[in-house]
C-alpha positions as CSV (number, residue, x, y, z in Angstrom):
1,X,33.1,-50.0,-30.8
2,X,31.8,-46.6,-31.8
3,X,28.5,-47.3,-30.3
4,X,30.2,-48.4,-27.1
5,X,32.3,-45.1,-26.4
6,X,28.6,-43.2,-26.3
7,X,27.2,-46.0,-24.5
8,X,29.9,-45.1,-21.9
9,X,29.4,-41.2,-22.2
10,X,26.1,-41.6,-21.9
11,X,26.0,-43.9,-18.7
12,X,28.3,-41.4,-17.3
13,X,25.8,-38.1,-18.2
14,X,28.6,-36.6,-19.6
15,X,28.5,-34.4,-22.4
16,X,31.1,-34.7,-25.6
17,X,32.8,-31.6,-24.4
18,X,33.0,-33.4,-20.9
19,X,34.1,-36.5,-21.9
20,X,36.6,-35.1,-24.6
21,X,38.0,-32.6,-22.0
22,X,38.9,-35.2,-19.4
23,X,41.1,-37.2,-22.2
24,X,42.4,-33.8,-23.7
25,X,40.6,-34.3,-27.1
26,X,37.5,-31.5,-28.5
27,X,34.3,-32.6,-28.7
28,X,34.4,-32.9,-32.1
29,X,36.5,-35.4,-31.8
30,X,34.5,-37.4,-29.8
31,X,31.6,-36.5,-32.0
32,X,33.7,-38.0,-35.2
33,X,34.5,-41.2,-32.7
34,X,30.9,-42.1,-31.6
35,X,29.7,-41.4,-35.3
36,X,32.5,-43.8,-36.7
37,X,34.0,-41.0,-39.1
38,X,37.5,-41.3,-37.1
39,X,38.9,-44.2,-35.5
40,X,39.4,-44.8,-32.1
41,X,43.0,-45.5,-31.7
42,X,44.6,-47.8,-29.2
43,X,45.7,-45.1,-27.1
44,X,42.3,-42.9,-26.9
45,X,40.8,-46.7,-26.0
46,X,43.1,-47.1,-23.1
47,X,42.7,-43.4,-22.0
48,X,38.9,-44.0,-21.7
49,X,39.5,-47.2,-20.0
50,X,42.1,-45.8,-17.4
51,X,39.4,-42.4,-17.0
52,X,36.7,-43.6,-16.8
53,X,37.2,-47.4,-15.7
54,X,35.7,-48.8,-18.1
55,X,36.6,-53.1,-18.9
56,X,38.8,-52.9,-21.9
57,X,37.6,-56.2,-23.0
58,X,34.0,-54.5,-22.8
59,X,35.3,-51.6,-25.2
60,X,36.9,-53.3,-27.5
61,X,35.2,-56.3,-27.7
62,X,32.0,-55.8,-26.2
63,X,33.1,-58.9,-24.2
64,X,31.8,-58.6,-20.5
65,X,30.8,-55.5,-18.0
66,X,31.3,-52.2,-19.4
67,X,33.1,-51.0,-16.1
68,X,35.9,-52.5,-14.1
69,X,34.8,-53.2,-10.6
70,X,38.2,-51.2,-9.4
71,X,36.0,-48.1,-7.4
72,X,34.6,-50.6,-4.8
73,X,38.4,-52.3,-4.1
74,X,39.8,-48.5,-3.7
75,X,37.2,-47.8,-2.0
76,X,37.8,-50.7,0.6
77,X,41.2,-49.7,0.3
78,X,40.6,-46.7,1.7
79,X,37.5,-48.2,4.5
80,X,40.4,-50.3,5.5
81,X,43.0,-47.2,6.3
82,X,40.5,-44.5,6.8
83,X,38.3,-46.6,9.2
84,X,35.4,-45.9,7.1
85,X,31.7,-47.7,8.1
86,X,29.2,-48.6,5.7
87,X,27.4,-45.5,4.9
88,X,31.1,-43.9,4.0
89,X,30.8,-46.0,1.6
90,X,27.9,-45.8,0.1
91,X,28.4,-42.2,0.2
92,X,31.8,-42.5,-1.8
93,X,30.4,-44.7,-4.4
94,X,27.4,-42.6,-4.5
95,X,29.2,-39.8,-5.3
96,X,31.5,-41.8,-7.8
97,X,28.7,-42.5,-9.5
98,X,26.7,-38.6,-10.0
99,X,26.9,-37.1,-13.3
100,X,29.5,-34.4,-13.3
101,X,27.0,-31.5,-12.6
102,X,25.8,-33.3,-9.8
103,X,29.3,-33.6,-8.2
104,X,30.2,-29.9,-8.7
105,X,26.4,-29.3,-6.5
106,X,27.5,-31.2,-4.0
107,X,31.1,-29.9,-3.8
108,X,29.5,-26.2,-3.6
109,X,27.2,-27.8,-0.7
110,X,29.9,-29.1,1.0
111,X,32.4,-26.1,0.7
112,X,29.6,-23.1,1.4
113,X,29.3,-25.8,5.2
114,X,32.8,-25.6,5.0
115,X,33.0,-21.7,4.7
116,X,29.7,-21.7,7.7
C-alpha cells in the first residue's frame, strides 16, 4: 500500500509537499507513509482517493485501475450542460491531467489573454 501512494504521487508529478498540502498533512508525513514508517490510516486512504480520484480498491488492495474513471463522466456532465464539442473536452481532460506546475503555466497564459 505504501508503494502505491508514491505510485500515485508520482503519476500525478506531484511533489511530497504537493501531495501532502492538498490533504493538509507535511511532507514528512507523506515521506514516513511512502517509506512505511507510519501507517496510512483509513481516513488519509479515503482523502487521497476523494483528491486525487484514485480506485480505492486499487489503493488498498492493489485490485484494479489506480484511478476512478469519474473525470471523463463530470466531464460529460458538464459537455452535456455547457454544450461543450470534442476538443472542449480533450482540452478539459488534458488539463486534468498536467502536473501541477503545468496547470499554474497555463492559468498564467490564460489570465495575462485575459488581462490583453
Amino acid at each position: 500500500m505504501y508503494s502505491r501512494v508514491k505510485q500515485i504521487r508520482k503519476v500525478l508529478g506531484l511533489s511530497q509537499e504537493s501531495f501532502g498540502g492538498t490533504l493538509g498533512v507535511t511532507k514528512t508525513a507523506i515521506c514516513g507513509i511512502e517509506a512505511g514508517r507510519r501507517g496510512l490510516t483509513e481516513q488519509m486512504a479515503k482523502a487521497i482517493c476523494r483528491e486525487f480520484n484514485v480506485n480505492y480498491e486499487w489503493l488498498k488492495n492493489g485490485e484494479g485501475e489506480m484511478f476512478d474513471a469519474l473525470p471523463e463522466t463530470l466531464v460529460d456532465e458538464l459537455a452535456d450542460e455547457f454544450n461543450l464539442d470534442d476538443l472542449d473536452r480533450r482540452i478539459i481532460l488534458g488539463y486534468l491531467q498536467l502536473s501541477e506546475a503545468d496547470r499554474s503555466a497555463v492559468k498564467r497564459y490564460i489570465k495575462n489573454l485575459m488581462e490583453s
